[in-house]
C-alpha positions as CSV (number, residue, x, y, z in Angstrom):
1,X,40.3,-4.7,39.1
2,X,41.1,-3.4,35.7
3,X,39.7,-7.1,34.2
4,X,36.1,-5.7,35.9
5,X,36.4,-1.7,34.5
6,X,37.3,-3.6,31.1
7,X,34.2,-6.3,31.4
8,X,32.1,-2.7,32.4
9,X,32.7,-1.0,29.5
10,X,32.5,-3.7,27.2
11,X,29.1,-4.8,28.7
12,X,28.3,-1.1,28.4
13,X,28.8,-1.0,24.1
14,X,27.3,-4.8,23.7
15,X,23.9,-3.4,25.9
16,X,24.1,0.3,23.7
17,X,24.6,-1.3,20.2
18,X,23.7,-5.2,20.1
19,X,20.4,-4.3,20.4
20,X,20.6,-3.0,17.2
21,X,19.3,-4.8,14.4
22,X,22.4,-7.6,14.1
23,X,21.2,-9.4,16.9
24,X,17.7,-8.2,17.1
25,X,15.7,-11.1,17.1
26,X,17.0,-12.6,20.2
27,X,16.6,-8.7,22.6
28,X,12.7,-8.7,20.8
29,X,11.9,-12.5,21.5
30,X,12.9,-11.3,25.4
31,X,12.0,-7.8,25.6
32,X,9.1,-7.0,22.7
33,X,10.6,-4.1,21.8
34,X,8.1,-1.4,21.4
35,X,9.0,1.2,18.5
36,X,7.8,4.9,18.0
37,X,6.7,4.8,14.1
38,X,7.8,7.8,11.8
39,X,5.2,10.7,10.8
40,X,5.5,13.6,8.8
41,X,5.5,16.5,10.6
42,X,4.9,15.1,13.7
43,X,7.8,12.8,15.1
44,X,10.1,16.0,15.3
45,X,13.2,15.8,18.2
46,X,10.5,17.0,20.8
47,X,8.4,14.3,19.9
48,X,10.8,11.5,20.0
49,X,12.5,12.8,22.9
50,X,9.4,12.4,25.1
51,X,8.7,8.7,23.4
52,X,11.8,7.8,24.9
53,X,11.4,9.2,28.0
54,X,7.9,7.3,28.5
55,X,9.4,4.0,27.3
56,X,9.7,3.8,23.5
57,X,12.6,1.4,23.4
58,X,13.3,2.9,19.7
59,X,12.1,6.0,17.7
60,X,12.2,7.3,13.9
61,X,12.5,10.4,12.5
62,X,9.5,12.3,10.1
63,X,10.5,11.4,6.5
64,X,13.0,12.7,4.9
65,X,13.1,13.5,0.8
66,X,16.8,12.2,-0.8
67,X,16.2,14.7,-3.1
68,X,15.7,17.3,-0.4
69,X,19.5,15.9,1.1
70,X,21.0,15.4,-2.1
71,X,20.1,19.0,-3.4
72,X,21.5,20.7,0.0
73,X,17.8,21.5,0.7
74,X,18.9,23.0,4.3
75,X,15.2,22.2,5.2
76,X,15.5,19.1,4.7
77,X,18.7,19.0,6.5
78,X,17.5,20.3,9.3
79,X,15.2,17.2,9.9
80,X,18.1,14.8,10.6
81,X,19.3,16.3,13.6
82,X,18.7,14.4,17.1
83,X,19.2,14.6,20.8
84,X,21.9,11.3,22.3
85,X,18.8,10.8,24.3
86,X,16.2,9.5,21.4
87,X,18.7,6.7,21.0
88,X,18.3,3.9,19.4
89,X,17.6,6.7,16.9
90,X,16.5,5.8,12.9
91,X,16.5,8.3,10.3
92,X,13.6,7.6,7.7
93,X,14.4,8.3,3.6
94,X,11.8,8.2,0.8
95,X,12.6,8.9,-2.6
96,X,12.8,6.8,-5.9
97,X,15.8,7.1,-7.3
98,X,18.1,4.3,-6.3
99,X,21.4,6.1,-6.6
100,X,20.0,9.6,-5.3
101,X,18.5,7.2,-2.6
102,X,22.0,6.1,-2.0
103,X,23.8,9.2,-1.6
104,X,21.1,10.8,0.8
105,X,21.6,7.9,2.8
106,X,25.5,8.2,3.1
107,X,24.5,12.3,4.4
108,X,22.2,10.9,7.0
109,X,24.3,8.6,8.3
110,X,26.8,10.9,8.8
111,X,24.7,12.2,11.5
112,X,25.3,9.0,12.9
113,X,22.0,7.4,13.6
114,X,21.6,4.2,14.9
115,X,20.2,2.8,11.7
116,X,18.5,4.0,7.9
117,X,15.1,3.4,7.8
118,X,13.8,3.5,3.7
119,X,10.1,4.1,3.3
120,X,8.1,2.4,0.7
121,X,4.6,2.7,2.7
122,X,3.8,6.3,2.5
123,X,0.3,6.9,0.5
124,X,0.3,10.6,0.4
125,X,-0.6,12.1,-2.8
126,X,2.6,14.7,-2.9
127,X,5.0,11.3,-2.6
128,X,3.4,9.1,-4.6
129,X,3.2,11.2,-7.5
130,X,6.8,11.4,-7.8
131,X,6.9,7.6,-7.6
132,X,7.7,7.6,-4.0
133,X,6.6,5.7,-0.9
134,X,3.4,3.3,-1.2
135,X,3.7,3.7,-5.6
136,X,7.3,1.6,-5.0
137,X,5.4,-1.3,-4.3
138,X,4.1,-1.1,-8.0
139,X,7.5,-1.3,-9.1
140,X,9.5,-3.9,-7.0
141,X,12.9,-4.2,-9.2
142,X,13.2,-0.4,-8.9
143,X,12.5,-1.1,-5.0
144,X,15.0,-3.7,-4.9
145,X,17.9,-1.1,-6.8
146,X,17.2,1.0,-4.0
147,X,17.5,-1.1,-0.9
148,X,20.9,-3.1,-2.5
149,X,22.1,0.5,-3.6
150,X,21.6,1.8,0.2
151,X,22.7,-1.2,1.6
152,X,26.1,-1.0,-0.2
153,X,26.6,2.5,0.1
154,X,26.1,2.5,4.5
155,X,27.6,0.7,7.0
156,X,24.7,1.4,9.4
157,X,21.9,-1.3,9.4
158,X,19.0,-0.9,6.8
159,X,15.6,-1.2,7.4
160,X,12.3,-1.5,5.4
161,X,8.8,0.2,6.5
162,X,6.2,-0.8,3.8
163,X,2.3,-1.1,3.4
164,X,1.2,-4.7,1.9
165,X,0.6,-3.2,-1.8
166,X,-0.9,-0.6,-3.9
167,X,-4.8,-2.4,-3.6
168,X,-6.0,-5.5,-3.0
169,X,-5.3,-7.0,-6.2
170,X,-2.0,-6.3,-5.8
171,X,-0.8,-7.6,-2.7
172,X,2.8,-7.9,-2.6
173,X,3.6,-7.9,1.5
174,X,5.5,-11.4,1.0
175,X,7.8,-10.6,-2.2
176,X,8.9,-7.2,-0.8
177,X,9.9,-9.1,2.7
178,X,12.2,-11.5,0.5
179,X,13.3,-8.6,-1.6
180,X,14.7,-7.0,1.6
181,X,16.5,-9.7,2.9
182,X,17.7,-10.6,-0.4
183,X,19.0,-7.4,-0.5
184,X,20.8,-6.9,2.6
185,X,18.0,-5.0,4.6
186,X,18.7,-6.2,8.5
187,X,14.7,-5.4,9.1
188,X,11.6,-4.8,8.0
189,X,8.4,-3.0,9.2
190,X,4.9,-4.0,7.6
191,X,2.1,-1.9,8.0
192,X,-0.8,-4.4,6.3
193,X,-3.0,-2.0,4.8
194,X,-2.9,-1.0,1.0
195,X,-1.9,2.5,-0.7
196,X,-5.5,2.4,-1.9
197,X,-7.0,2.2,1.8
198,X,-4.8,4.9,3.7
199,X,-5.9,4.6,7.0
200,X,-9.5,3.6,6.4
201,X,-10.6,0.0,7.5
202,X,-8.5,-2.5,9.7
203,X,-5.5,-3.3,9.2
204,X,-4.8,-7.5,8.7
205,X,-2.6,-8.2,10.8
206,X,-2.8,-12.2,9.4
207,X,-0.3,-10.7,6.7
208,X,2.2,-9.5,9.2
209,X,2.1,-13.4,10.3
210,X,2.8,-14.3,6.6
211,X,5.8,-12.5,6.4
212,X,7.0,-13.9,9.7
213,X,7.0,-16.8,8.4
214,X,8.6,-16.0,5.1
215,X,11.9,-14.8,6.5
216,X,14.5,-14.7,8.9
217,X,15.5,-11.2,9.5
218,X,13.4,-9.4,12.2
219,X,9.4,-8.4,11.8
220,X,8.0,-5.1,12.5
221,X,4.4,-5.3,13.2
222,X,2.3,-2.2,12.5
223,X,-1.4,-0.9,12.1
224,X,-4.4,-0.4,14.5
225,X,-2.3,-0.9,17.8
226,X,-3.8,1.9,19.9
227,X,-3.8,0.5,23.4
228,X,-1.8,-2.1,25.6
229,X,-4.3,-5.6,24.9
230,X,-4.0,-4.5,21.2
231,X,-0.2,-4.6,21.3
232,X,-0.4,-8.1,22.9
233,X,-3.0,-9.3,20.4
234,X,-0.9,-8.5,17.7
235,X,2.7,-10.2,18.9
236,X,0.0,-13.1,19.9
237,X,-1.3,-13.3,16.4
238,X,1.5,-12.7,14.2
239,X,4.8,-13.6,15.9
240,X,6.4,-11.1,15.1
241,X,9.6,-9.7,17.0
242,X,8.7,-6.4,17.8
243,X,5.7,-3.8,17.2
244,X,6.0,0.2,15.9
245,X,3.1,2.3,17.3
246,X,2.5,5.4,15.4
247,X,-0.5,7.6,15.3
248,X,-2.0,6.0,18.7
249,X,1.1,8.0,20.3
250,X,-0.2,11.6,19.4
251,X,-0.3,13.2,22.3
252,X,-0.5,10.1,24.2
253,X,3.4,9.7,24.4
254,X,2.3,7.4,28.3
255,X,1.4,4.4,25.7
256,X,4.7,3.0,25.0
257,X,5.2,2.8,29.3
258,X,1.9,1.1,29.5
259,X,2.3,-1.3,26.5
260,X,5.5,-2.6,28.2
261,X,4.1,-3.0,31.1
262,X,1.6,-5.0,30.5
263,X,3.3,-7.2,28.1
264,X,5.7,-7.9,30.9
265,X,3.4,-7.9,34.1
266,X,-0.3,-8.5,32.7
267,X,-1.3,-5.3,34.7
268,X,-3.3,-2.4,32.8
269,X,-2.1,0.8,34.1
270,X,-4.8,3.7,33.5
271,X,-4.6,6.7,31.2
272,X,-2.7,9.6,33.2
273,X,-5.4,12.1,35.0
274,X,-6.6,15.3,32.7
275,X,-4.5,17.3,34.7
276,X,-1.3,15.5,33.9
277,X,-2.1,15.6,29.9
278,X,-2.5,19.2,30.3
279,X,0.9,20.0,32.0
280,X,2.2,17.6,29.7
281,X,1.0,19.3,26.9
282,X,1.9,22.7,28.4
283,X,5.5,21.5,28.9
284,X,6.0,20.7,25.3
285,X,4.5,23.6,23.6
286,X,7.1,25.4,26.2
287,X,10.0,23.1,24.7
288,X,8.9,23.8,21.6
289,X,8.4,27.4,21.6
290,X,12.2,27.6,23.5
291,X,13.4,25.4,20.0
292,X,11.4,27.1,17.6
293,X,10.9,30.6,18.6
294,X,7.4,32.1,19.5
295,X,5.2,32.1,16.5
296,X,6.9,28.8,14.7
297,X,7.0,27.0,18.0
298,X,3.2,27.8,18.8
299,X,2.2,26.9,14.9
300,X,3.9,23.8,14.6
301,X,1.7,22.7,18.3
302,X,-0.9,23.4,17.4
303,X,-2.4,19.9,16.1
304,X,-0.2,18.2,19.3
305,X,-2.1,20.3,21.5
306,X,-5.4,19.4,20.6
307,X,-4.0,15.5,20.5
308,X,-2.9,16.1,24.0
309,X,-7.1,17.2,25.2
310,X,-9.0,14.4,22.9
311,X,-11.4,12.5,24.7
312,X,-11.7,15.0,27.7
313,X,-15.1,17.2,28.4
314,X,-15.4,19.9,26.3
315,X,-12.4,19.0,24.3
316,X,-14.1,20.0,21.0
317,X,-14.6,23.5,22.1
318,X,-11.5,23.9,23.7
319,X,-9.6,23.0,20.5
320,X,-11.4,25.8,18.5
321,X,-10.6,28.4,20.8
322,X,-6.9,27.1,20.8
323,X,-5.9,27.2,17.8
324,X,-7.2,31.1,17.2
325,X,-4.8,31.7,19.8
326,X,-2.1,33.6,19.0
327,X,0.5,33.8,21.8
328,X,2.0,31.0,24.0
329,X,0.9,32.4,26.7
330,X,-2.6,32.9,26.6
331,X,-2.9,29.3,25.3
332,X,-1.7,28.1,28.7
333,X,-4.0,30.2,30.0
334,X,-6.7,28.5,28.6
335,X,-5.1,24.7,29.4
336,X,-4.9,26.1,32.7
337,X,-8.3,27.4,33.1
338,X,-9.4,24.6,31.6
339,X,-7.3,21.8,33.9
340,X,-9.1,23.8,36.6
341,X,-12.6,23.1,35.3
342,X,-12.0,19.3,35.2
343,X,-10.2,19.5,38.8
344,X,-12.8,21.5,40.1
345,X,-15.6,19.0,38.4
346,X,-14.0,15.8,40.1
347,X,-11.5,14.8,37.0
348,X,-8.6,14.7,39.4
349,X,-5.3,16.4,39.3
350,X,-3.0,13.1,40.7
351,X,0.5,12.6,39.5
352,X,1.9,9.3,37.3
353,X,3.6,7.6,39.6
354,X,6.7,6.4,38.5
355,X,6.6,3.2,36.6
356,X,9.4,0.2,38.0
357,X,13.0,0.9,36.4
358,X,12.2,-2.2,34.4
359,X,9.9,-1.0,32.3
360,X,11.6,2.2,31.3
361,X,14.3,1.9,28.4
């Protein structure tokens, strides 16, 4: 009897922390692990909380300055605390000193996160200009100091989320995938588009399938994946072991569930009703508000809310009237109101069924 408690619990740590990013090839070639991607601003606790709970089988914090950390910034700090249930749970650094990079790293992992994510991807004009994020990737022996620096200094798994280069001329998606494992990283996440594009264009995904085949360690795939046939096209195409969907999740939190689902099954659930996007939404500007406070609860929804409503009738002039709003509740009296027009108008007001246990993390 105690032989099978023992066998339980030890079956219970392999299944929490071998899927981790020692063994992490073998769980993706089975499950296809589909990742929440890291967003300033946006992939708050809330946010990740709710990934999870519609199927993300991994999520990653907004980005987080080392010198912020480093400097006691208690802003900054602030950004590394999670909920037990977002795990597997990364915490994302940016920065571009290597030893500064280091020491911000051992304060995050204190928190005890899963894994350190280091980002060398971000194009944003505020992190680049202190030689941050995407500009890195101009500079790879700096870029290398800072992964072996990070590496050596936690005893959590390191991972790697980078864009191909800083333009077209410049593309450096297969040396930076070497660097990494080179330097001890246990992952990395590519996101094939250059600093120079941002967001604009498509993102060429035959990179990702270049890097595949230039390393061992485990390949993120990232860019463009914005619905359930995308997310097939792209472990199709590339190989790689796993996927990170991102801005396709904004107030669409039902993707991860439906991405799974049909990698596993074929089938193609539908988009949840209006209705349930609106009590959705509703329900998390409440969590967030209860979190927050009032006023910083309501501010910092605002964007989510109108995430939560694109696509729908009307949406355009329901999001101006939002976000003049200045109460929580008279904006649910407005999602409300509105969810009534689209019942009343034949939109529907059915619940999501719930999806088989195995397809929920």
């Amino acid at each position: 009897m105690c032989q099978i408690i023992l066998k339980g619990i030890l079956s219970c740590l392999f299944n929490r922390f071998v899927y981790i990013f020692g063994y992490m090839r073998a769980n993706f070639k089975i499950y296809h692990w589909v990742m929440l991607g890291p967003a300033a601003g946006v992939t708050d606790s809330l946010t990740r909380q709710l990934a999870r709970k519609w199927g993300a089988d991994a999520v990653v914090s907004e980005l987080i300055s080392s010198d912020g950390l480093t400097r006691n910034c208690q802003k900054t700090a602030a950004l590394l605390a999670f909920e037990e249930v977002e795990r597997p749970m990364g915490i994302q650094l940016f920065g571009a000193d290597p030893e500064r990079m280091a020491r911000a790293a051992a304060i995050a992992a204190s928190y005890n996160p899963d894994f350190i994510d280091l980002n060398f991807g971000c194009p944003a004009r505020k992190i680049v200009g202190n030689k941050g994020g995407a500009s890195l990737l101009l500079d790879l022996p700096r870029l290398q100091n800072i992964i072996e620096s990070v590496v050596k200094k936690v005893a959590l798994p390191v991972t790697v989320k980078y864009r191909s280069g800083w333009d077209e001329k410049n593309n450096v998606a297969v040396d930076v995938a070497r660097i990494a494992q080179d330097a001890g990283a246990a992952a990395i996440c590519l996101h094939p588009r250059t600093k120079m594009q941002g967001f604009a264009g498509n993102a060429d995904w035959s990179q990702i399938a270049e890097v595949k085949q230039a390393v061992q360690i485990p390949v993120i795939g990232s860019g463009d994946i914005d619905c359930p046939r995308k997310a097939a096209e792209m472990f199709r195409i590339t190989g790689c072991d796993a996927i990170m969907i991102c801005r396709a999740s904004f107030g669409n939190p039902w993707i991860f569930n439906r991405v799974k689902k049909y990698l596993i099954t074929g089938i193609l659930d539908p988009e949840p009703d209006p209705a349930v996007k609106i009590e959705t939404a509703i329900d998390h500007l409440g969590l967030s508000v209860g979190k927050f406070g009032p006023w910083p609860g309501l501010i910092r929804m605002r964007a989510t809310l109108c995430w939560y409503i694109s696509g729908l009738p009307r949406a355009g002039e329901i999001r101006s009237r939002l976000v003049l709003l200045p109460t929580e509740a008279e904006v649910v009296s407005l999602l409300r109101e509105y969810k009534n027009e689209l019942i009343e108008r034949g939109y529907g007001d059915t619940e999501i069924k719930a999806l088989d246990s195995r397809y929920t993390v």
